[in-house]
C-alpha positions in Angstrom: 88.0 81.6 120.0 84.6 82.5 119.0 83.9 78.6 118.1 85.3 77.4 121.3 82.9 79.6 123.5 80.2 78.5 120.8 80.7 74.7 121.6 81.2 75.5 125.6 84.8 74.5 125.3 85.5 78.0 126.9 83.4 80.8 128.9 85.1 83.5 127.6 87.2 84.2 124.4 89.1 87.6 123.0 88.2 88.1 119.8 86.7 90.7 117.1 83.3 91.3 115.9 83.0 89.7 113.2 84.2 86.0 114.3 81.5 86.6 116.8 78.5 87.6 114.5 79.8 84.0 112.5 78.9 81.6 115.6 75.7 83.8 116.1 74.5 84.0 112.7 74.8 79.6 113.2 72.9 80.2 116.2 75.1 80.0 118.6 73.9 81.8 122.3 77.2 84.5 122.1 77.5 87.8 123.0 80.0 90.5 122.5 80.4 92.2 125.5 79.5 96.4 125.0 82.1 99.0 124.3 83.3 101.2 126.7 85.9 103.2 127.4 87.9 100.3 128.7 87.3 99.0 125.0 90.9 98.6 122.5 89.3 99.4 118.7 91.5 97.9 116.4 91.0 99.3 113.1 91.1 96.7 110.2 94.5 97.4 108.4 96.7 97.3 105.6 99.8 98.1 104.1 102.6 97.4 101.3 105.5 96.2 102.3 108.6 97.9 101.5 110.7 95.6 99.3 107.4 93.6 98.0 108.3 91.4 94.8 105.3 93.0 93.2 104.7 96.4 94.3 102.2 97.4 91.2 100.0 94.8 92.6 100.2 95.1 96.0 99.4 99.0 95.7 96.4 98.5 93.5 95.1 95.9 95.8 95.6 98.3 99.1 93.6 101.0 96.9 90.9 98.6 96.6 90.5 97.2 100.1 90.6 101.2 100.7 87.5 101.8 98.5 84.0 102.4 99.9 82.5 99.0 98.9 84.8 97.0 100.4 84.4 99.6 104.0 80.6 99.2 103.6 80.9 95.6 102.9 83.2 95.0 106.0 80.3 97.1 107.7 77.9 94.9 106.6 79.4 92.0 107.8 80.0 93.7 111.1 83.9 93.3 110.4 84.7 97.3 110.9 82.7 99.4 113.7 82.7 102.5 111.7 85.0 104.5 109.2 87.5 105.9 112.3 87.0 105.5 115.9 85.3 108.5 116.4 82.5 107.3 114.0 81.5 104.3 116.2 79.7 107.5 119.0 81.4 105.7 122.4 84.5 106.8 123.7 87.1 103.8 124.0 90.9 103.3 125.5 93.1 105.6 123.6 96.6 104.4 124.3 99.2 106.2 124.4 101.6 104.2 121.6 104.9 105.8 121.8 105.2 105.6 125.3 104.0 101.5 124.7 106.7 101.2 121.6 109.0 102.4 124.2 108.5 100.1 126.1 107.9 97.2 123.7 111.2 95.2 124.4 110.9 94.9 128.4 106.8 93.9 127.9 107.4 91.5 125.6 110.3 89.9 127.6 108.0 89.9 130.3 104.7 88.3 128.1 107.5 85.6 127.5 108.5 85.1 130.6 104.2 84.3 131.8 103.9 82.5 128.5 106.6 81.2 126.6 107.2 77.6 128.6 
């Protein structure tokens, strides 16, 4: 989405930090609108899935993407705002996820309904 509001294909895009400090570091004129408590952080993730045909490797690997090169590195890059939330000093939309997995089946028969054609 970034590369689309680069080229002027688009005025606005949704997307995260670090597709955004991409286009600018090619000197493209995009900005990242500020956080603010209207903000969703996403925190990058990771996980093992249960049942994985290799779990050895996949645990060693989620080790490593836990280590503190990898966070500073993802820093650096301006992939990850901060270690938690609470590290990144502005206060942003805390939703309230059970009450959104509760209602997970009749939002996303609704999202279909707008989107799914």
């Amino acid at each position: 989405m970034a590369r689309l509001v680069a080229r002027g294909e688009a005025w606005v895009g949704l997307t995260d930090s670090d597709d955004i400090r991409v286009v600018q570091r090619d000197g493209a004129p995009v900005l990242a609108l500020p956080l603010d408590a209207e903000s969703l952080l996403i925190p990058n993730t990771v996980a093992v899935t249960r049942g994985a045909p290799r779990p050895e490797a996949a645990q060693r690997l989620f080790e490593f993407l836990q280590g503190p090169n990898v966070v500073e590195r993802l820093i650096q890059a301006d992939a990850l705002e901060g270690l938690s939330p609470q590290a990144v000093g502005i206060r942003t939309l805390q939703p309230d996820w059970s009450r959104l997995i509760a209602d997970l089946e009749p939002g996303t028969a609704q999202l279909k309904a707008i989107f799914v054609r």
